[in-house]
Each structure stands twice: as structure tokens, then as C-alpha cells.
N, C-alpha and C positions, 0 to 999 in steps of 0.2 A: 319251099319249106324253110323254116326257120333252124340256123344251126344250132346243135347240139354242142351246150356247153357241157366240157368235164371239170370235172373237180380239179385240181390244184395237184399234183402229181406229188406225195408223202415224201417226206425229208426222212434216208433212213441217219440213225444215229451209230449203225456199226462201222467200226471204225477197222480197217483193215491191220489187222496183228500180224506180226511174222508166225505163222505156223510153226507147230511142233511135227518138226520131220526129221528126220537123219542127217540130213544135207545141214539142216540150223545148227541142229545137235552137234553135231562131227566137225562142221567146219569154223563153229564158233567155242565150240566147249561150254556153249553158255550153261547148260545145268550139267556137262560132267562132272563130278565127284574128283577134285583133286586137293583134299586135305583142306579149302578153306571154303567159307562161304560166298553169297556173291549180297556185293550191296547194292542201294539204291538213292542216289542223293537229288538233292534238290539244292540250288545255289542261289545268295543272296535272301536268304530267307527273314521275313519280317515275325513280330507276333501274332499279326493277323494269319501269318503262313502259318504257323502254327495252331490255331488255333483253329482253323482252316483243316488243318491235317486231322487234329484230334476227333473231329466230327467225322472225316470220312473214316476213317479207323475205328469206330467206338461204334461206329452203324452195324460193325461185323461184331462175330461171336470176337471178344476179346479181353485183356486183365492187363491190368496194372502192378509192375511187382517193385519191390525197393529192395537191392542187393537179392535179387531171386527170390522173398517171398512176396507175396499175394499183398496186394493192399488196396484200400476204396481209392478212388477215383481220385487225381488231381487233376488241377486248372493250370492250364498252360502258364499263367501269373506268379504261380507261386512255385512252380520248378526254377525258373530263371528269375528268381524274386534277386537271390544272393548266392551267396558260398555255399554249396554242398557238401554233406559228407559220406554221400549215398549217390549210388547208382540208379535210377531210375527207366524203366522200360516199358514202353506199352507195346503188348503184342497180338496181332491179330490171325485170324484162321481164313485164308483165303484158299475155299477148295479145300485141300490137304493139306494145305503149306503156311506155315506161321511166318508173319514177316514181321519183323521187332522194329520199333523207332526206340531211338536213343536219344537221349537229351545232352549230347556232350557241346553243342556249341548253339547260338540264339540265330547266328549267321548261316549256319549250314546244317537242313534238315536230314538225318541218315538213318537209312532202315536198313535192314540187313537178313538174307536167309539163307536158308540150307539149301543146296542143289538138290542134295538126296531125297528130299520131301517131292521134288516136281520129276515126278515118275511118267508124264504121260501127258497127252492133248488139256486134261481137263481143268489140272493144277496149272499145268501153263496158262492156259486160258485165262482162271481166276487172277492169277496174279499178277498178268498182265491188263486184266480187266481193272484191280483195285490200282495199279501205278495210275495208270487211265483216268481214275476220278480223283485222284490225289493232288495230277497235273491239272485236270479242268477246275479243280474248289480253288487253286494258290494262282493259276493261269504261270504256271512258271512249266518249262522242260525238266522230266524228271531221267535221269541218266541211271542203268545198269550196268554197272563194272565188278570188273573184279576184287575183292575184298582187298582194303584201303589203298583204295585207288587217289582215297582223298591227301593222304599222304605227300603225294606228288604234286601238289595243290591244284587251283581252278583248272587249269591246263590240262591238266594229268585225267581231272576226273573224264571232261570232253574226249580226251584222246584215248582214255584206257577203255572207254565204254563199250560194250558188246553193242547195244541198244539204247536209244532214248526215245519220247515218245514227245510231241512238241504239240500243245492244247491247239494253241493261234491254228495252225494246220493240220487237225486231228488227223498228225498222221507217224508213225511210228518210221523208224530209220534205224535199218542193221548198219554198222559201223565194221570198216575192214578190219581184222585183227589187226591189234597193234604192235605186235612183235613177231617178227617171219623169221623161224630156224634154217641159219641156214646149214 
């Protein structure tokens, strides 16, 4: 008998998330509600990063506001053309949860959102779904910390991180808490 070839055995593309459980929940705080938001950075960013971003962010239901209200659409070129005298923010609807990019620096990409929005498996999911193509369109590691984490500078962002998810190794990594009470 002549062997039977099989097919090529399918590449899956899901990428193993940390779960929304108690245990994440409780021993990270990553979305409990304590007074601030939680962000999301991206380091050493170029304008192609940029530009890069705005595409996978503008794929979702999303707006454009200047100083909070509504405005059409800008080109990554002409935010960081010059001097500002407006705040600029593009925000998008992942699942239930809005996650906003800021345009405060050319070098360092940051979004930023509510814990109170990611109620449950599903918003977790999306939002860790959208960090996920954010990292693969820039091929950079994107980091979840806690709100201005960037503060502390490059350092800070790496060490204060709950989570980051790293493209090269699609593979996400919970970070030990970085402050033990004692």
C-alpha cells in the first residue's frame, strides 16, 4: 500500500492570555478599581510606530477628540508636525472598554483605561486581544502598568508592569507585583 499523506497540521494563531480569574484579579489588582487608571506603553517608538498604531486602533469603532471634543480624523504627521496647543486623543471601543492613545510624546506610545470598564472574561479578552495587534503591527513589547508608571522612566515602566505581551514570542508574561506590604 502506498502511504497516506496528511496535510500539514494548521498553525493555530491563538495566543495564550492570562485569564480573567480571581487568582489574576486579586493577586495582581490588574483591573481592581483603585482611584486610578491603568495604562499601556509601548517604548522607543518611531512614526512608522505610530502610524502603525493608528491603523490598528481606527479598525475598531473609534473618535478622534481635541481637548474632549469630536473632531475628523488626523494623520499621525501632522500631530507631531510642531508645538501644540491642544490635547489630542484617539479612542477606541475594545469589547466594553475604551482604551485612549495620547499623543504626549513621538518617543513613547501610551494608552490608557479604566479598570471599571473590564467587568469580566470578555472585555478582558478584547483588550488584551487589541494590546496583541498593536504589538504585532509595531513588532515592539507592549507593557500594562499601573497609571504613570512612565514617570519612573524606561525602568519603571518594565518593573511596574502587571503584564506585557512580547510579538517575537507571541507570548504574554504576568510580572510579580512590584511592591510587597509588608
Amino acid at each position: 500500500t502506498v502511504p497516506r499523506l496528511l496535510p500539514p497540521p494548521r498553525v493555530r494563531s491563538v495566543v495564550s492570555r492570562p485569564p480573567w480569574d480571581e487568582s489574576l484579579k486579586g493577586r495582581h489588582e490588574l483591573w481592581r478599581w483603585d482611584g486610578s487608571l491603568r495604562d499601556a506603553y509601548v517604548l522607543d517608538a518611531t512614526l512608522d510606530d505610530w502610524r502603525a498604531l493608528v491603523a490598528v486602533m481606527t479598525a475598531y469603532p473609534h473618535e478622534w477628540t481635541r481637548d474632549g471634543e469630536p473632531i475628523t480624523a488626523l494623520s499621525v504627521d501632522s500631530l507631531f508636525a510642531g508645538p501644540r496647543d491642544a490635547s489630542f486623543v484617539l479612542g477606541c471601543r475594545a469589547g466594553g472598554a475604551t482604551v485612549n492613545c495620547h499623543f504626549f510624546s513621538q518617543k513613547v506610545i501610551a494608552l490608557d483605561l479604566d479598570p471599571r470598564e473590564i467587568s469580566g472574561p470578555v472585555e478582558h479578552d478584547a483588550v488584551l486581544e487589541l494590546l496583541e495587534r498593536v504589538a504585532r503591527a509595531l513588532a515592539k513589547t507592549v507593557f500594562v502598568t499601573p497609571e504613570g508608571a512612565l514617570n519612573l522612566g524606561r525602568e519603571g515602566v518594565r518593573n511596574a508592569a502587571f503584564l506585557s505581551f512580547d510579538p517575537k514570542a507571541e507570548r504574554w508574561q504576568v510580572h510579580p507585583p512590584p511592591f510587597v506590604a509588608s
